[in-house]
C-alpha positions as CSV (number, residue, x, y, z in Angstrom):
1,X,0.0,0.0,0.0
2,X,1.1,3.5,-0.4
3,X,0.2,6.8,0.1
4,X,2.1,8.7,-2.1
5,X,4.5,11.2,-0.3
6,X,2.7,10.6,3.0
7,X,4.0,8.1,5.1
8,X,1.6,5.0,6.1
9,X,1.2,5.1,9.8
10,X,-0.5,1.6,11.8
11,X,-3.6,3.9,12.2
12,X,-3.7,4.3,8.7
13,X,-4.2,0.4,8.2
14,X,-6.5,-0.4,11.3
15,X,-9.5,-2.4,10.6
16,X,-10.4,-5.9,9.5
17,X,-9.6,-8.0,6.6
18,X,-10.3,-11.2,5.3
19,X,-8.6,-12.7,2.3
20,X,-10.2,-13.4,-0.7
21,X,-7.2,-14.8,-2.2
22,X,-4.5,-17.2,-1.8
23,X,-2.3,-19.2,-3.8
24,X,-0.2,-21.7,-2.5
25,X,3.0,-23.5,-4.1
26,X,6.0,-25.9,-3.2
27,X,5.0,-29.4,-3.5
28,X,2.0,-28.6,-5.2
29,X,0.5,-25.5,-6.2
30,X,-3.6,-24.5,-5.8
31,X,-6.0,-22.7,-3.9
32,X,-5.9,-22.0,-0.1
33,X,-9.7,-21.1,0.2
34,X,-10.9,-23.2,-2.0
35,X,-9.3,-25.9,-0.1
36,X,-11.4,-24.9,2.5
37,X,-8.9,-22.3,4.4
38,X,-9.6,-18.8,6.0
39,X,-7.7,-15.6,7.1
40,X,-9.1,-13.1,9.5
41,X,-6.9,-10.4,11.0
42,X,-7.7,-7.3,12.4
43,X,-5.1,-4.8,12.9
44,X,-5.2,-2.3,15.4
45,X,-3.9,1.7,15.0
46,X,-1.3,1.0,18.2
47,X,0.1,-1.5,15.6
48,X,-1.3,-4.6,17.0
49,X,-3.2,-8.0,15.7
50,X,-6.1,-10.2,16.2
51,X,-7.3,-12.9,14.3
52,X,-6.9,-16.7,13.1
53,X,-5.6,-18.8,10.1
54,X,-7.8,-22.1,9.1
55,X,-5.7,-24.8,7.4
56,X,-7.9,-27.5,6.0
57,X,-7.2,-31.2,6.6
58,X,-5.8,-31.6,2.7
59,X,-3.2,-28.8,3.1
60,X,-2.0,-29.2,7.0
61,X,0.9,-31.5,8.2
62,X,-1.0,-33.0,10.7
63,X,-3.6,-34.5,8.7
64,X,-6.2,-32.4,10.4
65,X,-7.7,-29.1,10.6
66,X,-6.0,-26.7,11.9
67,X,-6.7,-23.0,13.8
68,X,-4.0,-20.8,14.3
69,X,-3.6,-18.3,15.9
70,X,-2.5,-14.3,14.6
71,X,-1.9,-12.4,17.8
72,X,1.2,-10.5,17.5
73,X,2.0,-6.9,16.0
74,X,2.8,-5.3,12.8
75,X,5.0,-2.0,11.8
76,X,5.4,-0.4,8.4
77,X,8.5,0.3,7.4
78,X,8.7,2.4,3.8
79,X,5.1,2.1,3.6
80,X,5.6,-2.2,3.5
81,X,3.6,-3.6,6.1
């Protein structure tokens, strides 16, 4: 994202998102959501986040579902999140 000559601050970014979509490759190559996985995060304007990954069954390690979890933070750094 950017915003021209004006720097991209967290606050400028805050809100939720949902992806609508994702590619995956390596081994195999296809679509994440139509596999059946999800993105939420919601990023915050002091630069923090909220939210979950769903990795199907077909595309996980484990051989089952799996949730995880997108707690953490974010910064921007020449207007790259």
């Amino acid at each position: 994202m950017s915003c021209g000559s004006s720097p991209v601050e967290p606050q400028d970014l805050a809100g939720s998102y949902v992806a609508t979509s994702l590619t995956f490759t390596g081994a195999q190559t296809g679509d994440f959501l139509a596999e059946g996985g999800s993105i939420q995060i919601m990023l915050t304007a002091s630069g923090t986040t909220t939210g979950t990954m769903v990795v199907p069954a077909s595309l996980s390690e484990s051989g089952s579902q799996e949730t995880l979890d997108l707690t953490g933070t974010f910064m921007v750094t020449d207007d790259i999140v």
